[in-house]
C-alpha positions as CSV (number, residue, x, y, z in Angstrom):
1,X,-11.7,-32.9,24.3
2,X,-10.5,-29.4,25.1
3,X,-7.4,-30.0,22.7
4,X,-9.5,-30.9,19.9
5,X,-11.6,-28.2,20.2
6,X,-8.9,-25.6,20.4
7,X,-7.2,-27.7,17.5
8,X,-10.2,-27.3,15.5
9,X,-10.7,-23.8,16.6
10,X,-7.0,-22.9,15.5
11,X,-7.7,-24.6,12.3
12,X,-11.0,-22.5,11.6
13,X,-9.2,-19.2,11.4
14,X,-6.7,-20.5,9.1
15,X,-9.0,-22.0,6.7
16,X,-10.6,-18.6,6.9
17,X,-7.5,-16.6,6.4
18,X,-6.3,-18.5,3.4
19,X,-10.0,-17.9,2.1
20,X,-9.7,-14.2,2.3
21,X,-6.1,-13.9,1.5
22,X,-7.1,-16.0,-1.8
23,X,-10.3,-13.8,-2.5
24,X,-8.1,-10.2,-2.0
25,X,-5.1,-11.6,-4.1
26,X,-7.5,-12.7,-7.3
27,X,-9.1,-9.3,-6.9
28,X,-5.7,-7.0,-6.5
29,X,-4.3,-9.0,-9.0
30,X,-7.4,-8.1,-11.9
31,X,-6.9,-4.6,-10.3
32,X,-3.0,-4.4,-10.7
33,X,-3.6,-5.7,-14.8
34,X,-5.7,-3.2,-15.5
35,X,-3.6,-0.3,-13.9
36,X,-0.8,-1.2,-16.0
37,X,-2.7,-2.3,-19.8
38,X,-4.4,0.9,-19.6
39,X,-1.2,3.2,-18.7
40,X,0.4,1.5,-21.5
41,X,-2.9,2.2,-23.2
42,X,-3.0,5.5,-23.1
43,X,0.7,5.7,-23.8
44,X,0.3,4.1,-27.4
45,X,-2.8,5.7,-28.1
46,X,-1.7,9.5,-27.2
47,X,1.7,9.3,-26.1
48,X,1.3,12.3,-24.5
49,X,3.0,12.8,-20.5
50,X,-0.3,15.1,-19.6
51,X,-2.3,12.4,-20.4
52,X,-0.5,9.4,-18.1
53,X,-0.4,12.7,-15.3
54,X,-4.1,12.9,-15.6
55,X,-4.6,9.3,-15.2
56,X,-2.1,9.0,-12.5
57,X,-4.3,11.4,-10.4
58,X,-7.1,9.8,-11.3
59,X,-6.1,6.7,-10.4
60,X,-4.8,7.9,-6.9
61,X,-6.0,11.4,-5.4
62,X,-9.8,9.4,-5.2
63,X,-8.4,7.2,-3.0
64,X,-6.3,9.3,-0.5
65,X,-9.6,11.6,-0.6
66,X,-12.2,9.1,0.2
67,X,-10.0,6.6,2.3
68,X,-10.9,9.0,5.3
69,X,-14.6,8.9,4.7
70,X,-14.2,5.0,3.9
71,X,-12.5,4.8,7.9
72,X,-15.5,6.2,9.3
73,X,-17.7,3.8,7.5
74,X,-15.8,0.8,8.8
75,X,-16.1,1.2,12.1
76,X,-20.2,2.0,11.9
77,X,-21.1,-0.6,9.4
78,X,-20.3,-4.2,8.7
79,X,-16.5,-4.0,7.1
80,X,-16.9,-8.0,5.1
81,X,-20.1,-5.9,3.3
82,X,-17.6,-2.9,2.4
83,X,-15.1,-5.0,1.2
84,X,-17.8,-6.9,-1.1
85,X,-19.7,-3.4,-2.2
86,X,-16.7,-2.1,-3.0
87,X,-15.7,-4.9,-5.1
88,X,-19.1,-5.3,-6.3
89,X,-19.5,-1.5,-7.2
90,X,-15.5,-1.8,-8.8
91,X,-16.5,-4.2,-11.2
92,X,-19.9,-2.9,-12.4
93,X,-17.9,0.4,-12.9
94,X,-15.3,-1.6,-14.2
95,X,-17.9,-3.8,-16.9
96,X,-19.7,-0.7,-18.0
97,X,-16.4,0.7,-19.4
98,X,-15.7,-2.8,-21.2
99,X,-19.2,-2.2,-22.9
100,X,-19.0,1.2,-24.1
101,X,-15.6,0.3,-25.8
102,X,-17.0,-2.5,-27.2
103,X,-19.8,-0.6,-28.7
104,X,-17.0,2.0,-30.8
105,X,-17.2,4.6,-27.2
106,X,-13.8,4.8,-26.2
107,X,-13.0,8.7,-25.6
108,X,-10.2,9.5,-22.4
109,X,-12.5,11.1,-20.2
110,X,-14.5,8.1,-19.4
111,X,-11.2,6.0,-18.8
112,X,-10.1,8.6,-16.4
113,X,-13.9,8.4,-14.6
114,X,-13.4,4.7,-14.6
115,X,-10.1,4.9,-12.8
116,X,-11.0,7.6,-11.0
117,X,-14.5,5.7,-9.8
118,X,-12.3,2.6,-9.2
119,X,-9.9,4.1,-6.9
120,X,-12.4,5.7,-4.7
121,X,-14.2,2.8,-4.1
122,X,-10.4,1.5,-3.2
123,X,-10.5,4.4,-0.6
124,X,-13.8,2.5,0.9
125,X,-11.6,-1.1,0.9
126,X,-8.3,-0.3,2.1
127,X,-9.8,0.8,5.6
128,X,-12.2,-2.2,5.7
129,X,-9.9,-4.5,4.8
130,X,-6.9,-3.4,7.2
131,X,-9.5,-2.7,10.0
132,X,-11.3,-6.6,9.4
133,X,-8.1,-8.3,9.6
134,X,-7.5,-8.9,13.7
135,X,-11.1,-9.7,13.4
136,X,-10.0,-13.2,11.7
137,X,-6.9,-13.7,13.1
138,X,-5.1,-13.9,16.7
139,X,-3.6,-11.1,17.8
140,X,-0.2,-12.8,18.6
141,X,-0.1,-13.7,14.3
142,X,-0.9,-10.7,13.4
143,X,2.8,-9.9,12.2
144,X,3.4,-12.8,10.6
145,X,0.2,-12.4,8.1
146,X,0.8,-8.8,7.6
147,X,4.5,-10.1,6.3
148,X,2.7,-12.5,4.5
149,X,0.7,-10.6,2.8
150,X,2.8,-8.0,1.5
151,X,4.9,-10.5,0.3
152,X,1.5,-11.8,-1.9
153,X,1.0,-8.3,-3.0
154,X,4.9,-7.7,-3.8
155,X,4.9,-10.8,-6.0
156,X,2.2,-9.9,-7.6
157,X,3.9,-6.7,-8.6
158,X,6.2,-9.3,-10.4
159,X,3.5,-11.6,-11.8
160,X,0.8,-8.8,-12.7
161,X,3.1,-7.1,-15.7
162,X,3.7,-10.2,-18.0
163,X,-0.2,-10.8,-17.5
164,X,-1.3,-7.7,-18.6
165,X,1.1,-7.4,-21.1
166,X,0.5,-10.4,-22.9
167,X,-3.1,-10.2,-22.9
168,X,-3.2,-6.4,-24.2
169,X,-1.0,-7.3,-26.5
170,X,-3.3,-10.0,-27.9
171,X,-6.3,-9.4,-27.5
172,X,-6.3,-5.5,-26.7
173,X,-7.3,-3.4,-23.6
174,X,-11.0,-4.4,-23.6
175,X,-10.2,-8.2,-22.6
176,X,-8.0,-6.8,-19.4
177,X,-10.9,-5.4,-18.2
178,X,-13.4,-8.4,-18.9
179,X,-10.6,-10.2,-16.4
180,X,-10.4,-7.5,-13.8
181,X,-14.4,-8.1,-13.6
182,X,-14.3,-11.4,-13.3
183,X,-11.5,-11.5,-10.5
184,X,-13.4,-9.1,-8.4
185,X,-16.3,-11.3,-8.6
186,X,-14.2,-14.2,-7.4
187,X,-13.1,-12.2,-4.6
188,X,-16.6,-11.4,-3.6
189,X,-17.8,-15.0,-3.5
190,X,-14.8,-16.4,-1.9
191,X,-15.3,-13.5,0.9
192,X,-18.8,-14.2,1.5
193,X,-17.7,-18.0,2.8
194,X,-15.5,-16.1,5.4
195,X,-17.7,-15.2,8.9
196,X,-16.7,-12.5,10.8
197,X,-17.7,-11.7,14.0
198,X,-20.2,-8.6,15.0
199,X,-18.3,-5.4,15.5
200,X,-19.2,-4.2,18.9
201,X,-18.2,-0.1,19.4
202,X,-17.3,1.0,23.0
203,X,-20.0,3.7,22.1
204,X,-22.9,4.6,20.8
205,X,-22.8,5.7,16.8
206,X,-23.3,9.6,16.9
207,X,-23.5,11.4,13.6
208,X,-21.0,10.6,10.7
209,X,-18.9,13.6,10.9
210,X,-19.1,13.6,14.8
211,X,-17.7,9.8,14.2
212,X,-15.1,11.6,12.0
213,X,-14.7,14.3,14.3
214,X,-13.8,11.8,16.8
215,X,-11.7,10.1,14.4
216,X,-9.7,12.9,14.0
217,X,-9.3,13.6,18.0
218,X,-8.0,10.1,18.7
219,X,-5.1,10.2,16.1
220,X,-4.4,13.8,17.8
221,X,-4.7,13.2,21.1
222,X,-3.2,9.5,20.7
223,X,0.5,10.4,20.5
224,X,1.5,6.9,19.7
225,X,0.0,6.0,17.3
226,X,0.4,10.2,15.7
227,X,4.0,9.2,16.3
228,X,3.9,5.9,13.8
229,X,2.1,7.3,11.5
230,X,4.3,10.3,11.3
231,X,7.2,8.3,11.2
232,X,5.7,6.3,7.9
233,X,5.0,9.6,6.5
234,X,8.7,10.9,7.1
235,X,9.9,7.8,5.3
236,X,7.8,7.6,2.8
237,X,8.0,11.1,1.2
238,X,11.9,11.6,1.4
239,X,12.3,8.3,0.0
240,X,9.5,8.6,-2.5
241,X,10.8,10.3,-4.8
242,X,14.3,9.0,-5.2
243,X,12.2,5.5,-5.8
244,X,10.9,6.4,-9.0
245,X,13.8,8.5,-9.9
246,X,16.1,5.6,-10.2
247,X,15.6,5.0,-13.9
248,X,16.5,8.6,-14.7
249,X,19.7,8.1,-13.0
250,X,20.5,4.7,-14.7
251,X,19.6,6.3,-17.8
252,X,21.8,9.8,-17.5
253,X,24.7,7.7,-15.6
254,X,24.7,4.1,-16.5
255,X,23.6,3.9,-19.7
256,X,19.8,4.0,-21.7
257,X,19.9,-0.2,-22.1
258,X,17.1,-1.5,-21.4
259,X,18.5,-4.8,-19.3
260,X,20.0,-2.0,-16.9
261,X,16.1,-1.0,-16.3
262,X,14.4,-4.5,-16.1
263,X,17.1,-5.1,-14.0
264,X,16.9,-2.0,-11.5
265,X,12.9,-2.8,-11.4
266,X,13.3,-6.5,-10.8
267,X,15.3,-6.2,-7.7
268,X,13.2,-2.9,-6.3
269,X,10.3,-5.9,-6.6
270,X,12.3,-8.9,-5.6
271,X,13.4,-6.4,-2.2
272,X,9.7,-6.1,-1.6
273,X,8.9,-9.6,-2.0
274,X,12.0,-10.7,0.2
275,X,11.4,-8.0,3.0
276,X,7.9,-9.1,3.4
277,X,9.0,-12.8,3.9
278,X,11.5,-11.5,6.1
279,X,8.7,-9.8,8.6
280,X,6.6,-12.9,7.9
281,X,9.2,-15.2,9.4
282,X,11.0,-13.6,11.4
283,X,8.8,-10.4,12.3
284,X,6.7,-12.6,15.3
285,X,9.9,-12.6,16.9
286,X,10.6,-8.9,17.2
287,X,9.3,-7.1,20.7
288,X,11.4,-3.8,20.1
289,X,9.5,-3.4,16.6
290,X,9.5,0.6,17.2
291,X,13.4,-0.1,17.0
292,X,12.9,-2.1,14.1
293,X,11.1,0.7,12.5
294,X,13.5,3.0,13.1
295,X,16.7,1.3,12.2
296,X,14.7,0.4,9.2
297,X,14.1,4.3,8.5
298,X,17.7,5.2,9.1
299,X,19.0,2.4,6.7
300,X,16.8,3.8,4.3
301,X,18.2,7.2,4.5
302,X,21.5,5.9,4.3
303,X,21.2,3.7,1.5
304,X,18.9,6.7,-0.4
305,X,22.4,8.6,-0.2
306,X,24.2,5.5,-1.3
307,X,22.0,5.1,-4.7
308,X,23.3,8.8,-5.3
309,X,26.7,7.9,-4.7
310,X,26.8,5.0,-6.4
311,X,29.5,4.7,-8.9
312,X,28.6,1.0,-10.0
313,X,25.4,-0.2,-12.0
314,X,25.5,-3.4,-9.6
315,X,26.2,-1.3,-6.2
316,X,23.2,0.8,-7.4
317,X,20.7,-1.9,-8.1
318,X,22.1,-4.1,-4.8
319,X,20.9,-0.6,-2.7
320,X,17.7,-0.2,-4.1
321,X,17.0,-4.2,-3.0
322,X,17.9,-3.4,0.5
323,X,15.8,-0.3,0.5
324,X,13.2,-2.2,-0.4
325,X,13.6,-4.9,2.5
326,X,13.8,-2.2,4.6
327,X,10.9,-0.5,3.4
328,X,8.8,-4.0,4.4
329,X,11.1,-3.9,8.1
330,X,9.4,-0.2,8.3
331,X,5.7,-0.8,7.0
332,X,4.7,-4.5,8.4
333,X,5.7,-3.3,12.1
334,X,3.8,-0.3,11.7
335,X,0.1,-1.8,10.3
336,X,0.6,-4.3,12.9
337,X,0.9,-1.9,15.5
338,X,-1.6,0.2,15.0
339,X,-4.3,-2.8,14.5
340,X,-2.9,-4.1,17.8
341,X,-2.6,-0.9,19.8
342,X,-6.1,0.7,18.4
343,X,-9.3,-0.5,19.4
344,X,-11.9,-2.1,17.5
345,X,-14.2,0.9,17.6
346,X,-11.5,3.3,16.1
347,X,-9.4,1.1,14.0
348,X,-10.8,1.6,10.7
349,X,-11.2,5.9,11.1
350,X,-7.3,4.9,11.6
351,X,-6.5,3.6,9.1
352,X,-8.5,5.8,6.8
353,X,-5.8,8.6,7.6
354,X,-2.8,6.0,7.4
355,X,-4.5,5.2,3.6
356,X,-4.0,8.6,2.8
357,X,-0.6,8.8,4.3
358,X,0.5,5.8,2.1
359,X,-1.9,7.0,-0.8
360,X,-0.2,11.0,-0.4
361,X,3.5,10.5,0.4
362,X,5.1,9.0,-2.7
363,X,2.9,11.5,-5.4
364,X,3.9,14.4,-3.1
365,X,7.4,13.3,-3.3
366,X,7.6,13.8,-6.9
367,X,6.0,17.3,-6.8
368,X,8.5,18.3,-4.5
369,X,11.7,16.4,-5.7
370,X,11.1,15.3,-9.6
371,X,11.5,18.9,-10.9
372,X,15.0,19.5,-8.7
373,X,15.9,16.2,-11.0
374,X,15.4,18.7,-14.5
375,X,17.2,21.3,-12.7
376,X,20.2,19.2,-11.1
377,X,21.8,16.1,-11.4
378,X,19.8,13.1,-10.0
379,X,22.6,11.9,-7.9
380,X,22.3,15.8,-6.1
381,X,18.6,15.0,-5.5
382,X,19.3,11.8,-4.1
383,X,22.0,12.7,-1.7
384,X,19.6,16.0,-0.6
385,X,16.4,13.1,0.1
386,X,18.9,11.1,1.9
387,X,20.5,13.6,4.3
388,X,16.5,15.4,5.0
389,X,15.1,12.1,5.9
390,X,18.2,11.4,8.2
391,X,17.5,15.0,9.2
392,X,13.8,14.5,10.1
393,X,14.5,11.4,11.6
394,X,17.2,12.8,14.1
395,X,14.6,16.0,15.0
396,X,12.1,13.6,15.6
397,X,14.0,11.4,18.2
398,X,15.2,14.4,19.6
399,X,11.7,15.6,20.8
400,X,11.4,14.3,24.3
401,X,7.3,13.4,23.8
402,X,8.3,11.6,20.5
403,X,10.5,9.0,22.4
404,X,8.2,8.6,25.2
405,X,5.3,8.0,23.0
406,X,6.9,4.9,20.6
407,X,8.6,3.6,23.7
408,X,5.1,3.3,24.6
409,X,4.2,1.2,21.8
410,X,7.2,-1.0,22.0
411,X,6.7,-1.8,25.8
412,X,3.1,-2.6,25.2
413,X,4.3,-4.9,22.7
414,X,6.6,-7.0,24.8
């Protein structure tokens, strides 16, 4: 009798896992349409670089803003009701656009408020979503659905495209967002069949910015988990930039076809989607994942030099895959960590900084390293990324507190 209940116990969480995965895959897939119909929107409509600027900040800096607030408000309120309001609140926002452009209203400022509105409600999600997740599942699986889910959301980056290209195309930009409603109210009903147990803090609720306050001390006063995050952060911005730079390189080195940059973009995607099956397979497996994460980091910054050394279209393209595996070796590890290693209480004000860690690295990276590219030759910037992340990475381990702390994490893991 005891078998059958722990069979049908093991069976519950599943069923309730694939119910949530479902619900946030239908609603990141509407989400990831729309971002790309309306950049290619605004591209035919104005064809103006300020313009796709201005809607690449409003589409991001929202998020990395609010996803800090959105921490603190997981860990005081119900994080399954976030996750729903925010959906909810995404595809009012979301319909009210579709309306006004169906009435004849359809000037830029009110598709950069959308976006904008849209990606700070993404800022409330992120937290609640990454925070609810050991909720529903076993500690011990945790790495293996983490690896399974970034593979969902790298395929998606495969899938989404063609969608939203063929239905702009057809039916024009006002359809894509009639979709993107609709998916986020699929992912709302299929959450609400999903229970998740009552969040119980180790303290009482004080005010929200002493919650925040607090928030702030753990991540300072916690030097492992300071030390992951930082790590993600190294990686992240040195290797940010030389992401998106690739198709300047291919263009100025390889040649301006446009195979050579489906090509360069289908294996950056198909290295996402492999590295998270990797970590989804094999990740359980891994004790030493602080290792992982670092031997992940240092192939990056190797290979990061290799793209700007890279005398071969193939070598080049075969470098970015790997990059890309290793970027999934570097990321799964870390989110599972830190909802492992932080407690209930404090996981979501967590992971509101690491949202703006992952929301702030990349853009920053451009700042800093896409106006070298005008100045230099891509290949120059590339190299220079490569050799400062190495750099970084070397100082880090170097640092006495810095090797105790994530040999911390890895023996708490074994």
């Amino acid at each position: 009798m005891s078998n059958q209940k722990s069979a049908q116990k093991s069976d519950r969480w599943k069923r309730n896992l694939l119910v949530f995965l479902g619900g946030q895959t239908v609603s990141s897939l509407g989400s990831m349409i729309v971002g790309y119909a309306v950049m290619w929107h605004l591209t035919v409509e104005t064809g103006s670089a300020a313009v796709l600027t201005l809607s690449v900040a409003a589409g991001m800096l929202p998020q990395a803003v609010v996803s800090v607030f959105g921490g603190v408000w997981a860990d005081r309120h119900s994080r399954k009701l976030l996750i729903i309001g925010a959906d909810s609140a995404i595809a009012v926002a979301t319909l009210v656009l579709a309306l006004l452009m169906l009435s004849g209203v359809g000037d830029l400022w009110m598709i950069f408020v959308a976006m904008a509105v849209r990606s700070a409600l993404a800022g409330i999600q992120g937290p609640a979503v990454n925070a609810m997740l050991p909720q529903i599942v076993p500690a011990e699986h945790l790495m293996r659905v983490n690896g399974a889910q970034q593979t969902i959301q790298s395929g998606m980056m495969l899938f989404a495209p063609a969608v939203a290209a063929a239905v702009y195309a057809s039916t024009g930009i006002v359809a894509v967002f009639f979709i993107d409603v609709v998916t986020a109210v699929a992912g709302v009903l299929l959450l609400l069949l999903v229970p998740v147990a009552r969040m119980v803090r180790s303290t009482e609720p004080v005010s929200y910015f002493g919650d925040l306050l607090a928030g702030v001390r753990y991540v300072r006063g916690n030097a492992s988990v300071r030390w992951v995050m930082g790590l993600v952060a190294v990686v992240m911005f040195m290797a940010g930039a030389p992401a998106h730079l690739t198709p300047l390189m291919i263009t100025r080195s390889f040649g301006d076809e446009v195979w050579m940059l489906s090509v360069n973009e289908l294996f950056w995607s198909v290295g996402m989607v492999v590295g998270g099956a990797l970590m989804a397979v094999f990740g359980p497996k891994v004790k030493r994942r602080v290792r992982l994460m670092v031997a992940a980091s240092v192939g990056v910054g190797v290979l990061v030099i290799g793209l700007g050394v890279s005398t071969d279209f193939w070598v080049f393209s075969v470098a970015g895959l790997v990059i890309c595996i290793l970027f999934q070796t570097l990321l799964v590890p870390a989110a599972t960590v830190l909802q492992e290693q932080v407690e209930d209480s404090m996981r979501g004000r967590v992971f509101g900084f690491y949202g703006i860690v992952m929301s702030v690295s990349m853009p920053v990276s451009m700042i800093v390293f896409g106006p070298l590219a005008d100045r230099f030759a891509v290949e120059s910037v590339m190299v220079l990324a490569g050799v400062l992340l190495l750099g970084c990475l070397v100082g880090m381990l170097a640092l006495g507190s810095a090797r105790r702390s994530l040999a911390t994490v890895d023996a708490a893991a074994s």
